[in-house]
C-alpha positions in Angstrom: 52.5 124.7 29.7 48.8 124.8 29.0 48.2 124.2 33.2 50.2 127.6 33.2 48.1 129.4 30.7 44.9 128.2 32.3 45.9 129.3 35.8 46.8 132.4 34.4 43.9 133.2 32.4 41.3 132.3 35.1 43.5 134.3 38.1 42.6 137.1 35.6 39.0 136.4 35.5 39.1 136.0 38.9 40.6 139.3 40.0 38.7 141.0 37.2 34.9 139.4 38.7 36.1 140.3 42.6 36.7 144.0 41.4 33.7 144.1 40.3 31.8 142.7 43.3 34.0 145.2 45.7 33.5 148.3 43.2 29.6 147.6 44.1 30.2 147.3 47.4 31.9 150.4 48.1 29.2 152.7 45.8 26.4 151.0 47.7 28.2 151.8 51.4 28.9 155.2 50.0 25.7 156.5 48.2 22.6 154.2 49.1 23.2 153.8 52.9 23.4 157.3 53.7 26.3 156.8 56.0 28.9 160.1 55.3 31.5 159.2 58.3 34.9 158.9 55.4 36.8 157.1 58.6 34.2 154.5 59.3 33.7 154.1 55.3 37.4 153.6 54.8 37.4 150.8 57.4 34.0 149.1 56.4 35.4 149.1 52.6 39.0 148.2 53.3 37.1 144.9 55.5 35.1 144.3 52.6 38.5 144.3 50.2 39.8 141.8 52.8 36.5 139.9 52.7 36.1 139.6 49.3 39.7 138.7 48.1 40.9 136.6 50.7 38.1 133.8 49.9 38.6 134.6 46.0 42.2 133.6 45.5 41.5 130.4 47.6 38.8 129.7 45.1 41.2 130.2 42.7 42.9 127.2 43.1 40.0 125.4 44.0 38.1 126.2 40.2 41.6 126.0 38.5 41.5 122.4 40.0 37.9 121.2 39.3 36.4 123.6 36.1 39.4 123.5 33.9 39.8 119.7 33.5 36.1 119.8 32.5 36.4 122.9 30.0 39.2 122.3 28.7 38.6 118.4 27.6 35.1 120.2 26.5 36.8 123.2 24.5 39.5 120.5 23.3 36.9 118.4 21.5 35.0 121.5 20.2 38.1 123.7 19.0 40.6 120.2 18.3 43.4 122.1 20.4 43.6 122.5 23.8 45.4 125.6 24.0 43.0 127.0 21.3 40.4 125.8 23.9 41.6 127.6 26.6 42.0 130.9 24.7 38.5 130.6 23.5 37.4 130.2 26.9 38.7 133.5 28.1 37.9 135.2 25.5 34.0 134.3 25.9 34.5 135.6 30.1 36.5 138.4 29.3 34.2 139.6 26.8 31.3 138.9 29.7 33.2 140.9 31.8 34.5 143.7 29.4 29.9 144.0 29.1 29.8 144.2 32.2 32.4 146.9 33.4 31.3 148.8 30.3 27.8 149.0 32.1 28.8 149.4 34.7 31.7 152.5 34.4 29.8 153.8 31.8 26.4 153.1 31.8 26.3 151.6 27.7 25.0 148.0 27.3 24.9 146.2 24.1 21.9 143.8 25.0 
């Protein structure tokens, strides 16, 4: 059950950290190279998508595999629970990445 939650949790992370990286990407091939061709933009962005997910989700499994039976023995001794561990966890790297998507859509930071 917790293997479950913990794939879960960091495929979320996961997805959430790739947007950002691709959401860069396209607003630096669209307003710093000086490049206005919308056809050749569309392709260079939809090849970065590619590039930038397909590597993630094998990743995935990869840090599902390796970090999570070293956090979660770590958050277990901490919090006493492993499941409270693992919800800890994300919480502490959604909240990095709720900072910075709030930078970066909107421009606040709280630092």
């Amino acid at each position: 059950m917790t293997r479950k939650i913990t794939n879960a949790l960091i495929f979320i992370l996961t997805i959430l950290a790739a947007e950002l990286v691709v959401e860069y990407v396209k607003h630096f091939l669209k307003f710093k190279t000086g490049f206005h061709d919308k056809y050749i933009l569309t392709l260079i962005g939809m090849a970065v998508i590619v590039a930038v997910y397909y590597p993630v989700f094998g990743f995935v499994h990869y840090l599902t595999e390796n970090l999570t039976k070293k956090f979660v023995s770590a958050s277990q001794r901490k919090a006493g629970n492993e499941l409270l561990g693992i919800v800890i966890a994300f919480l502490i790297g959604g909240g990095i990445l709720f900072l910075i998507y709030l930078h970066e859509w909107y421009g606040i930071t709280l630092w």
